[in-house]
C-alpha angles and dihedrals in degrees: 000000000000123000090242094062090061088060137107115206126178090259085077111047118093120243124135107114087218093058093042095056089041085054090053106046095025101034134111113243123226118167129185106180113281098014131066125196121193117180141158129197108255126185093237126125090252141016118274120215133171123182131225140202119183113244095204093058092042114045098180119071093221100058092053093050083053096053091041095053091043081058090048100052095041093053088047087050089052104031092111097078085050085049091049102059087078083230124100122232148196113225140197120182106198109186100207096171116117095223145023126284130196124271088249092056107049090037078057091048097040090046097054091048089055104053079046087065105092 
């Protein structure tokens, strides 16, 4: 595998507020606790993901950008079983846990939701 296929350019990170929404009240649910993954199929050149971490579970900012960049790492590590369904999605990545988890474990959970994406 190439390195550009391990990136994460803006291209792919959701954020239009319409298709967000549309994710949310339209989506398919997976959940592997303590990650939730909520996607729909959309007609674009590339997938499109955004990650989430509840406020009200973690006060301090800093402990929420941690637990986002660990998911964002861990979906660019494993994009390559969304990339290979042939079909393009819109993603969202909720973390619902209450507290941290490692890096192994979260690269293992968002892996396996992936290749759930079909």
């Amino acid at each position: 595998m190439n390195l550009k296929s391990f990136t994460y350019p803006k291209k792919n990170k959701l954020k239009s507020r319409k298709l967000i929404k549309k994710v949310f009240e339209e989506g398919i649910t997976i959940k592997s606790y303590p990650v939730l993954i909520r996607y729909i199929e959309i007609d674009d050149e590339s997938n499109k993901v955004g990650v989430s971490v509840s406020k009200r579970n973690f006060k301090k900012a800093v402990d929420r950008i941690r637990i986002k960049r660990q998911l964002r790492e861990a979906y660019r590590l494993n994009k390559g079983e969304l990339t290979n369904s042939g079909s393009k999605f819109a993603v969202m990545i909720l973390f619902i846990g209450k507290k941290e988890i490692s890096t192994e474990k979260l690269l293992d959970t968002i892996k396996k939701l992936l290749k759930e994406i079909k």
